[in-house]
C-alpha positions in Angstrom: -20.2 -6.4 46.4 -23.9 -6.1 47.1 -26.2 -4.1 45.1 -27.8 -0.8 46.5 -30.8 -1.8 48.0 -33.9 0.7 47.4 -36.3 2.2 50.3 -38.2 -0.9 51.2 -34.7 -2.8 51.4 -35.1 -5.2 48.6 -32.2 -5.3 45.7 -32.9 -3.3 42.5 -31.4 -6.2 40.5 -31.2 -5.0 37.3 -34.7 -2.6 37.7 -33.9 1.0 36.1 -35.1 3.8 38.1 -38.4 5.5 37.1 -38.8 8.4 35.4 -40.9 9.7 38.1 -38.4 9.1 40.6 -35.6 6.4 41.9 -37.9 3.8 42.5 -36.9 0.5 40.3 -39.5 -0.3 37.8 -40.5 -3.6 35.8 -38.8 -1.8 32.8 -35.4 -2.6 33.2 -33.1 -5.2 31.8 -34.9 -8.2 31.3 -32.1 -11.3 32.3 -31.5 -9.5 35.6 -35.6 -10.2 36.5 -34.9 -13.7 34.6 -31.8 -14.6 36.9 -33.9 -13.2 39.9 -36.4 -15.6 39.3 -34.7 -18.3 39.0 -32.7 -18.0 42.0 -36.3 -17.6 44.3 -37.0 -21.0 41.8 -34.1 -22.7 43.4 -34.6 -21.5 46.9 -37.7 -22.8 47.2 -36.8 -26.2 45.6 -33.7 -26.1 48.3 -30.7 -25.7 45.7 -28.2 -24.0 46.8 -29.0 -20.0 46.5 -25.9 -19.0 44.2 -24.5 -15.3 43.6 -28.1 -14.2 44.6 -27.1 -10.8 46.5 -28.5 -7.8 45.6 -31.1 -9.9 43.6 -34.6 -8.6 44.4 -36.5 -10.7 46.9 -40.5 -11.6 46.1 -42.2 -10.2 48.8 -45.5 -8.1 47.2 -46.5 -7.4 50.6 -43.8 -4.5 50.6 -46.0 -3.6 47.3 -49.6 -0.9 48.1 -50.9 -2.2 44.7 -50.5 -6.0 46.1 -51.9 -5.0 49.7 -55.4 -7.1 49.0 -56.4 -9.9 50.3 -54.6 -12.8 48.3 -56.7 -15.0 46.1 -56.6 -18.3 47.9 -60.7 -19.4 47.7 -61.8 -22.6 49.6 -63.0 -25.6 46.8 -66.7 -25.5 46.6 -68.5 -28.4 47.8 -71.8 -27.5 47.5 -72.2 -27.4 51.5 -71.9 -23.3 51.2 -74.6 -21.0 51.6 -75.3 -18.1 49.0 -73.4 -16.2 51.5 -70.7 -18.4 52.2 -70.3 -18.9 48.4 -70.3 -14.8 47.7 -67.6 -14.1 50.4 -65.4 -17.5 49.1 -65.4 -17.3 45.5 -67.0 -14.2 44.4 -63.1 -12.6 44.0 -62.7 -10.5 40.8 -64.5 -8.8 37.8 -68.2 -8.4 38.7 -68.5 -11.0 41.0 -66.5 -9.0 42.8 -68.7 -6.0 43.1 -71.3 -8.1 44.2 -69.0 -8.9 47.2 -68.4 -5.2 47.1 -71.8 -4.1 47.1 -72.8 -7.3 49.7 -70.8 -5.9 52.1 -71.9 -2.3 51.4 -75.0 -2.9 51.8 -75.1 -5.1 55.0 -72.0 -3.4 56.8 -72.8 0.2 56.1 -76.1 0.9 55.1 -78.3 -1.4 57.1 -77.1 0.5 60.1 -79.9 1.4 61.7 -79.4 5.5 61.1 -79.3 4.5 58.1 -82.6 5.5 55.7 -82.4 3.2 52.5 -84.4 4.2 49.6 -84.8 1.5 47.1 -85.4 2.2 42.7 -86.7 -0.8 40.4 -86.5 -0.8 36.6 -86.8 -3.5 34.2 -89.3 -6.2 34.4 -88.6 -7.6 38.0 -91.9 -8.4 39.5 -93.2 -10.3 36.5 -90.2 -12.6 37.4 -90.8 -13.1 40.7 -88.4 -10.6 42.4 -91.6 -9.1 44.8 -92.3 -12.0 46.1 -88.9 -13.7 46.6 -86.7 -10.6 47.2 -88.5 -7.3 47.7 -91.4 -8.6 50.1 -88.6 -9.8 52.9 -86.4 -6.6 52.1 -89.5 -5.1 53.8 -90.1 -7.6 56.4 -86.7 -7.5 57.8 -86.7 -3.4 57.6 -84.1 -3.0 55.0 -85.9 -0.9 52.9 -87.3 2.5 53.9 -89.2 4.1 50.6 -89.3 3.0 47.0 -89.1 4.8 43.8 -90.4 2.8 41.0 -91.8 2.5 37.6 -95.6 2.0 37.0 -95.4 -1.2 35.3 -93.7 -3.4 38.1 -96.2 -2.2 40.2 -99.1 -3.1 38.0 -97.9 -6.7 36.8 -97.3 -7.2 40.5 -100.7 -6.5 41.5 -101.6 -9.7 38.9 -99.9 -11.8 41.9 -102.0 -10.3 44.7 -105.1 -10.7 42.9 -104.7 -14.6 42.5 -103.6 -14.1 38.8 -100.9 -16.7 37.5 -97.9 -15.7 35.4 -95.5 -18.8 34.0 -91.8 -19.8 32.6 -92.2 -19.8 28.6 -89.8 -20.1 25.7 -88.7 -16.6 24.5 -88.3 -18.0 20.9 -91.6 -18.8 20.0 -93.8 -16.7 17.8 -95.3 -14.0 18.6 -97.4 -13.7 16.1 -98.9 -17.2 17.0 -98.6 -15.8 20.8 -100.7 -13.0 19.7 -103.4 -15.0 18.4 -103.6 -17.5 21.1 -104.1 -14.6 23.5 -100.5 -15.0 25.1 -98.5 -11.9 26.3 -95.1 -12.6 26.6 -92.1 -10.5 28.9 -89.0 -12.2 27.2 -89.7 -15.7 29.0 -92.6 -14.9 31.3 -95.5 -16.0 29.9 -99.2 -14.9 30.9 -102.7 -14.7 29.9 -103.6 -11.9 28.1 -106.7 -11.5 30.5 -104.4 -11.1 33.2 -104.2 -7.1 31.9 -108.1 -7.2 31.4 -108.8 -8.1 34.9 -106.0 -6.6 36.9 -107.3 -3.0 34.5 -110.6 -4.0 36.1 -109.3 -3.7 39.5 -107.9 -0.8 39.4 -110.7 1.2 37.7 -113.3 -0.5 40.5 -111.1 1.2 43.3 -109.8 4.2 42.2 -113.7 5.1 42.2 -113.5 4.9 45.8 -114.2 7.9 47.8 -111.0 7.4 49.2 -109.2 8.3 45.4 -111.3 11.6 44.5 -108.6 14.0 45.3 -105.1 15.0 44.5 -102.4 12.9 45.9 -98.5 12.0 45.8 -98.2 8.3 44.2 -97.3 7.6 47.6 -100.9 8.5 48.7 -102.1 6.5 45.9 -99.9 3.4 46.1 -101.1 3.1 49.6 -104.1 2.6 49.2 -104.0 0.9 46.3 -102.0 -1.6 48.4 -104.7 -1.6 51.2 -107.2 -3.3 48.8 -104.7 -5.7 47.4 -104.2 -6.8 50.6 -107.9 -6.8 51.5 -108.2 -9.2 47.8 -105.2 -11.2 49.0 -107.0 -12.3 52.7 -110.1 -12.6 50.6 -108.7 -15.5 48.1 -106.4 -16.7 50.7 -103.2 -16.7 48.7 -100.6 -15.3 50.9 -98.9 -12.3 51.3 -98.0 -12.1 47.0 -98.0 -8.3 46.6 -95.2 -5.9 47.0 -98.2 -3.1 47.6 -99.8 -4.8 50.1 -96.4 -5.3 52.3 -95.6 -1.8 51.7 -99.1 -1.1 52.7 -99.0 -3.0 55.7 -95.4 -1.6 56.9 -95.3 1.8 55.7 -93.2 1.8 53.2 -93.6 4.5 50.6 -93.9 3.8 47.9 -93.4 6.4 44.5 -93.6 6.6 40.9 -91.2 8.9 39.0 -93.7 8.7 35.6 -97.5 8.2 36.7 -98.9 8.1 33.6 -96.6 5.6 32.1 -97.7 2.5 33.0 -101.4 0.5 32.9 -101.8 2.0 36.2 -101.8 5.3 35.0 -103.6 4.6 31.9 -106.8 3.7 34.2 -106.8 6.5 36.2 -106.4 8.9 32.6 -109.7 6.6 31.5 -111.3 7.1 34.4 -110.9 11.2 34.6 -112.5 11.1 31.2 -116.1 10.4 33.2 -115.0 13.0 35.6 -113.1 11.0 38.4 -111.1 13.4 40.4 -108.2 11.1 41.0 -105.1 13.0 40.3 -101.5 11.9 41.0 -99.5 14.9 42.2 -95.7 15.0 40.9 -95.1 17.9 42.8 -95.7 16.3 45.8 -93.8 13.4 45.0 -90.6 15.7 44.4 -91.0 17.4 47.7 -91.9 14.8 49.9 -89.0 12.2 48.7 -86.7 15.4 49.0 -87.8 15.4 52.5 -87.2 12.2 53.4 -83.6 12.5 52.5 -83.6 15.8 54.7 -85.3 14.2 57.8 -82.5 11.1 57.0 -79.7 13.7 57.8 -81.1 16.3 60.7 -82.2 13.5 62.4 -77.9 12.4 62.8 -78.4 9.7 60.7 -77.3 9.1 57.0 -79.4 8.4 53.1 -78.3 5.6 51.0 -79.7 4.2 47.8 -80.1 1.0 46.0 -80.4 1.5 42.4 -81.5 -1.8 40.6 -81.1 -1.0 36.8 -81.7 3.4 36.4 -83.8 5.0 34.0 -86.3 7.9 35.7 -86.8 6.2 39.1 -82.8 6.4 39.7 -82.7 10.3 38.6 -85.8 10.6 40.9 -84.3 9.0 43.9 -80.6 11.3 43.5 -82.5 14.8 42.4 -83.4 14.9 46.1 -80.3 16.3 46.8 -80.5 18.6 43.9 -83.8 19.5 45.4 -82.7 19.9 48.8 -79.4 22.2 47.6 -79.8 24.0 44.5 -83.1 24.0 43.9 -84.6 25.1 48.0 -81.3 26.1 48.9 -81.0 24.1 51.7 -77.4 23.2 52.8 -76.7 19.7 52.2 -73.8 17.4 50.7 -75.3 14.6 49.1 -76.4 10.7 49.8 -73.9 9.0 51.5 -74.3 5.5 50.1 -74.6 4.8 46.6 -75.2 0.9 45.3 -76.2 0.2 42.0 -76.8 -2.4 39.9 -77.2 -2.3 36.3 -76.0 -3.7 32.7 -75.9 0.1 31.5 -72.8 1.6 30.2 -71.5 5.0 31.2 -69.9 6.3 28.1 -73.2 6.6 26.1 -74.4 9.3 28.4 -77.7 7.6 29.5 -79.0 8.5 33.1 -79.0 4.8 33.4 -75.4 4.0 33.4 -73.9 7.6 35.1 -71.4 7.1 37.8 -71.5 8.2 41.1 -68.5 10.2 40.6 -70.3 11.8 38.0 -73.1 12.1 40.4 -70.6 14.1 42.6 -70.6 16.9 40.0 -74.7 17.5 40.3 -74.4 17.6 44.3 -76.2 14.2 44.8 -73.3 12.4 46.4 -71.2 13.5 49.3 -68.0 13.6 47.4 -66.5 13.1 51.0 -68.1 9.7 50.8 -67.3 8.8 47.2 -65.0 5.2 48.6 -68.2 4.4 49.8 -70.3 3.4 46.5 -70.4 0.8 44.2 -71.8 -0.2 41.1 -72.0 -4.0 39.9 -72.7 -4.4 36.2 -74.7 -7.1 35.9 -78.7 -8.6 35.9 -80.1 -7.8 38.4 -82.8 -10.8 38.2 -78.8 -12.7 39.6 -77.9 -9.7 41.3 -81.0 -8.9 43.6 -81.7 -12.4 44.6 -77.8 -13.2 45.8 -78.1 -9.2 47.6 -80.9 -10.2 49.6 -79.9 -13.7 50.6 -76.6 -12.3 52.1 -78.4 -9.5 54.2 -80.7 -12.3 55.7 -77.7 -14.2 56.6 -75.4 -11.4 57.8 -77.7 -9.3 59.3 -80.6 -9.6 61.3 -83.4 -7.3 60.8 -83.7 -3.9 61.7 -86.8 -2.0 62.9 -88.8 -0.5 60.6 -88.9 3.7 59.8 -92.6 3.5 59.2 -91.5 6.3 57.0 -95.3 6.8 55.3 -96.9 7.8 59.0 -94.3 10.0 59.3 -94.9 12.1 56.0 -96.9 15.3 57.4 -93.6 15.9 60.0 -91.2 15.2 57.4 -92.9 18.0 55.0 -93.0 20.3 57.7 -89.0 19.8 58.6 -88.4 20.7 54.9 -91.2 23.7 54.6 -89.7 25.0 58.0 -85.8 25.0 56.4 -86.7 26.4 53.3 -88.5 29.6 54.2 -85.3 29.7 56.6 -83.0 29.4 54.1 -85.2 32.1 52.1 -85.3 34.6 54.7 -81.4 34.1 55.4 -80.8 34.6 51.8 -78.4 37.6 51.0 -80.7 40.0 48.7 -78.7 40.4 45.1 -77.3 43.6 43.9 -79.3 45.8 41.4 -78.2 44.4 37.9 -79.2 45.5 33.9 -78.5 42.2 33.2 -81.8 40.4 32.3 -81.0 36.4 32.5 -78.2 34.5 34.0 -74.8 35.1 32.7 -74.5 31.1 32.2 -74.8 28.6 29.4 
């Protein structure tokens, strides 16, 4: 007599029921699975399929926690493109996310209502990463506005300015390294006159009439990236500088901490002889909150690239916080979230916080939680692979221009937050001195 077959129609064969219900489990008698097995064994081999009723058929298909794609990649031959080779065999762990966050990134967010905002930490333009990812992220329109430290944006001026950087050996001494006048980033090896001239640079412009007033690091970046680019035509060496293509396209471009980097060092030198350069941080925090804003009155939607964390990731989500809690603005949160990073979440570091964590502070649209993803790995591999596979899936889109746009912007935001003020219920006569909360 046949065995009761369960809702999906295949034979228990020997699985118990749950505990959470009549569905069989893996956690019943174990010779029943073993005779199951072996009668699928001697099916496929063509012997004779023996006593097998009521034995449970293999068919994970019938299984929602064996609905993905099957993992059946094509053998590498070393015809594939990056692309080719990231959608093939780039299947599990974090290669996987870097599919993940491929396809995110060139399915979702490079729509063009889309607004990306883009946040560097770590040492990425002394390797390279301006000139070989950033610089064509920005050509092709597939970044809107930056957040990022000081430093990448000083050692990538060295480029612009016809200053060399090289490939070194991380275990030599430093000691020797420091005598020889070698400055060493793990295995990036440079001059230490490299710092002297690029310091140089920086102090000769910032002099400018153009630098004596207050500005957001926007302001500044800008035209700090107009005379890069003025030094780049000058020398002849291409278009090196991350500043100077933001410059040239309109990409904003902001710091979170001004003063901490060479950058800001030179401009603190320089008010010390009475320069009246001064890098505005409230300005910064308005006008990258209303950037997000304009993103989502104008129909469209924000997403973010985090490469690594630290302060310019923070900077980039507190727009919401901004925007919400802060000008109390209705708003739900960015709806794309891509990071990539080594940082670990359970420490409690900024760094590695999830975006369901994010959720809880109002930066993310929990409504578009499915849509984030975070890839644990280097992102020296990671941003290189990202941007090869937008070339090659996508074509460009058309630039925002979002830095000619700034005045408007700031007005859309100034304009909904005296609304929201004036719409504001007024609260209730209270003794109570401070807020009731920890």
């Amino acid at each position: 007599m046949a065995k009761k077959k369960d809702d999906n129609g295949r034979g228990r064969g020997g699985f118990k029921a749950s505990r959470h219900g009549t569905k069989a489990s893996a956690a019943g008698p174990k010779s029943m699975q073993k005779r199951a097995a072996e009668e699928r064994e001697r099916a496929a081999t063509g012997v004779t399929h023996r006593a097998s009723d009521g034995l449970p058929k293999h068919t994970p298909g019938h299984n929602r926690f064996l609905s993905g794609e099957a993992i059946s990649p094509r053998g590498i031959d070393g015809s594939e493109t990056a692309a080719d080779l990231i959608d093939n065999a780039f299947l599990a762990y974090n290669a996987a996310r870097l599919r993940e966050a491929c396809h995110l990134f060139t399915r979702k967010m490079l729509e063009p209502d889309v607004t990306v905002g883009l946040t560097l930490t770590g040492a990425l333009t002394p390797a390279g990463l301006g000139m070989a990812a950033l610089i064509p992220l920005i050509e092709s329109g597939f970044v809107d506005w930056i957040i990022s430290t000081g430093a990448n944006l000083y050692h990538d001026t060295h480029f612009g300015l016809g200053l060399s950087m090289h490939r070194g050996n991380p275990q030599e001494s430093d000691v020797v390294l420091r005598e020889e006048g070698i400055v060493r980033i793990y295995d990036v090896f440079f001059d230490y006159d490299v710092l002297l001239s690029t310091d140089a640079f920086f102090r000769a412009i910032i002099q400018s009439p153009e630098f004596q007033r207050p500005m957001s690091s926007a302001e500044f970046h800008n035209l700090c990236g107009k005379f890069v680019r003025e030094r780049e035509k000058r020398l002849g060496v291409g278009k090196k500088s991350l500043l100077g293509a933001a410059y040239e396209h309109a990409v904003p471009i902001y710091t979170s901490s001004p003063g901490d980097s060479s950058i800001g060092m030179n401009v603190a030198a320089l008010a010390l002889d009475g320069n009246r350069c001064v890098i505005d941080p409230n300005a910064d925090v308005n006008e990258t909150a209303s950037i997000v804003l304009e993103a989502k009155r104008s129909g469209g939607k924000s997403a973010v690239l985090i490469c690594g964390g630290g302060s310019p990731k923070n900077f980039a989500l507190q727009t919401e916080p901004q925007i919400q809690e802060v000008l109390g603005i209705d708003e739900k949160g960015h709806d794309y979230f891509l990071q990539i990073t080594d940082a670990r979440p359970d420490t409690g570091g900024l760094s590695g916080a999830t975006p369901a964590e994010a959720v809880s502070w109002g930066k993310i649209d929990p409504d578009r939680l499915p849509d984030a993803v975070v890839c644990y790995l280097d992102n020296t591999v990671a941003l290189p692979l990202l941007t090869a596979y937008a070339h090659a899936r996508h074509k460009p889109r058309k630039r925002k221009r979002l830095f000619d746009r700034r005045e408007a912007m700031m007005q859309r935001l100034v304009d909904e937050y005296r609304r929201a003020a004036d719409e504001a219920p007024v609260a209730e006569e209270t003794d109570t001195k401070l807020p009731m909360h920890r």
